[in-house]
N, C-alpha and C positions, 0 to 999 in steps of 0.2 A: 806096270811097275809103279811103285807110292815114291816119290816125291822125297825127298829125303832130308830125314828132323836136323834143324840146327842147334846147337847145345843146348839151347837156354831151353827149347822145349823137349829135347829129351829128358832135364833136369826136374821137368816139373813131376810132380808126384801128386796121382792122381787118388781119388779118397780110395779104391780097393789098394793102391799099393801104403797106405797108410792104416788099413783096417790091420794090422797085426800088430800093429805097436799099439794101437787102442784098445784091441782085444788085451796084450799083455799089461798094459796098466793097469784095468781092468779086472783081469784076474791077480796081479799081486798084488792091490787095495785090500781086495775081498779074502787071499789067504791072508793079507797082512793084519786085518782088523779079527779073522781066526787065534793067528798064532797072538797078536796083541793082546787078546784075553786071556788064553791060555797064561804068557808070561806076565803079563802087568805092565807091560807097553806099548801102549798100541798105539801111539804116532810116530813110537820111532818105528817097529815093526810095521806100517802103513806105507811110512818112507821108503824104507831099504826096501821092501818087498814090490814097490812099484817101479823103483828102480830098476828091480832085477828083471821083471816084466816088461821093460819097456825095451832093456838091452835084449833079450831073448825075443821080444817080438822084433827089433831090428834085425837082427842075426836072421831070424827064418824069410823076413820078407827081401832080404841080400840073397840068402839061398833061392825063395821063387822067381825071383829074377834072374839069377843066373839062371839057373831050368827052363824060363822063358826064353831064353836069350839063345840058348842051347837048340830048345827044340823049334823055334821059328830058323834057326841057323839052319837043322836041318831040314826042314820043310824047302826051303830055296835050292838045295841041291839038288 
């Protein structure tokens, strides 16, 4: 039986639970500086588009966590 986390270290977030917000910045820099040439903006379209990467990689790395959370739940039953 493990031991059991107290807040502050289940809180911590560890670099794979941070690799998808870095991947989505990542990639919406790289479409942003795309679509920036295309339209003739490219730092605002840098902007927004890493924003939106960034929220999108939070959103999925919330979602792996639940599923982790899920299926270690059901492992113990």
């Amino acid at each position: 039986m493990e031991p059991q986390k107290t807040k502050s270290e289940e809180n911590v977030n560890t670099e794979d639970e941070n690799k998808g917000v870095a991947l989505g910045i990542c990639f919406g820099a790289g479409i942003g500086i795309v679509a920036g040439t295309i339209f003739g903006r490219i730092s605002l379209c840098v902007a927004l588009c890493s924003v939106i990467g960034a929220i999108v990689g939070i959103i999925k790395d919330g979602i792996n966590e639940q599923k982790n959370k899920i299926k270690e739940h059901n492992q113990q039953i």
